[in-house]
C-alpha positions as CSV (number, residue, x, y, z in Angstrom):
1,X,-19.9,-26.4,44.5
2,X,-22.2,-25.1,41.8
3,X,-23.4,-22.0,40.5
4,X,-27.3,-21.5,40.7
5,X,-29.5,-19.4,39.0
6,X,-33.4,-19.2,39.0
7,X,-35.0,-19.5,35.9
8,X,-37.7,-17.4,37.2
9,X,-36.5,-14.4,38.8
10,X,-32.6,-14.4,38.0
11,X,-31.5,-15.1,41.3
12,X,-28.1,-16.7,41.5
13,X,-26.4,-18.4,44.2
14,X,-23.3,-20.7,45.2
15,X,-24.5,-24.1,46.6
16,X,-23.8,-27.7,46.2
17,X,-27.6,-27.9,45.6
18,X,-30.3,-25.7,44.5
19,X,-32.7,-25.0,47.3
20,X,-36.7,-26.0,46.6
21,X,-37.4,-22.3,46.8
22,X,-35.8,-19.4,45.9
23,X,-34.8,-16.9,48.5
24,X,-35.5,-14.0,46.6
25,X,-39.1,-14.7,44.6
26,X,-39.9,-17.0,47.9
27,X,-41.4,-19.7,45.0
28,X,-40.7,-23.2,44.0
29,X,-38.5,-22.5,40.5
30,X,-36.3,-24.5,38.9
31,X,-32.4,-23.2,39.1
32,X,-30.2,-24.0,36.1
33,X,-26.7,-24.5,36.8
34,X,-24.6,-21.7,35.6
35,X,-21.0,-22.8,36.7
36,X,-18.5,-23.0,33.8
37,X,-15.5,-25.0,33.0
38,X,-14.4,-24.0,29.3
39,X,-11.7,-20.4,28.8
40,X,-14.9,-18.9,26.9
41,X,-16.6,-18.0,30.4
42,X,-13.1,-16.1,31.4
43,X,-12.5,-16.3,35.2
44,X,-15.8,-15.6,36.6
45,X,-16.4,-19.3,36.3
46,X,-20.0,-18.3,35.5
47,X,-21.6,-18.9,31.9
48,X,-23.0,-15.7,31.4
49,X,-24.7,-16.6,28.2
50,X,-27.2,-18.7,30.9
């Protein structure tokens, strides 16, 4: 499962995939995937840097 966030608005979300639009701004955006594998993010497991 991935970590989503819209580039657009900030939303994030857990899914296996993005959705088409984003349930917050209700528009097409494009997600980025925030999830992170490296000690650096600590144990949220999300890249807050993103």
């Amino acid at each position: 499962m991935g970590e989503w966030k819209c580039k657009d608005c900030g939303f994030a979300l857990k899914a296996d995939m993005p959705p088409e639009e984003c349930p917050s701004c209700k528009k097409k955006c494009e997600f980025v995937d925030v999830a992170c594998y490296i000690p650096d993010c600590g144990k949220t497991g999300q890249d807050t840097r993103l």
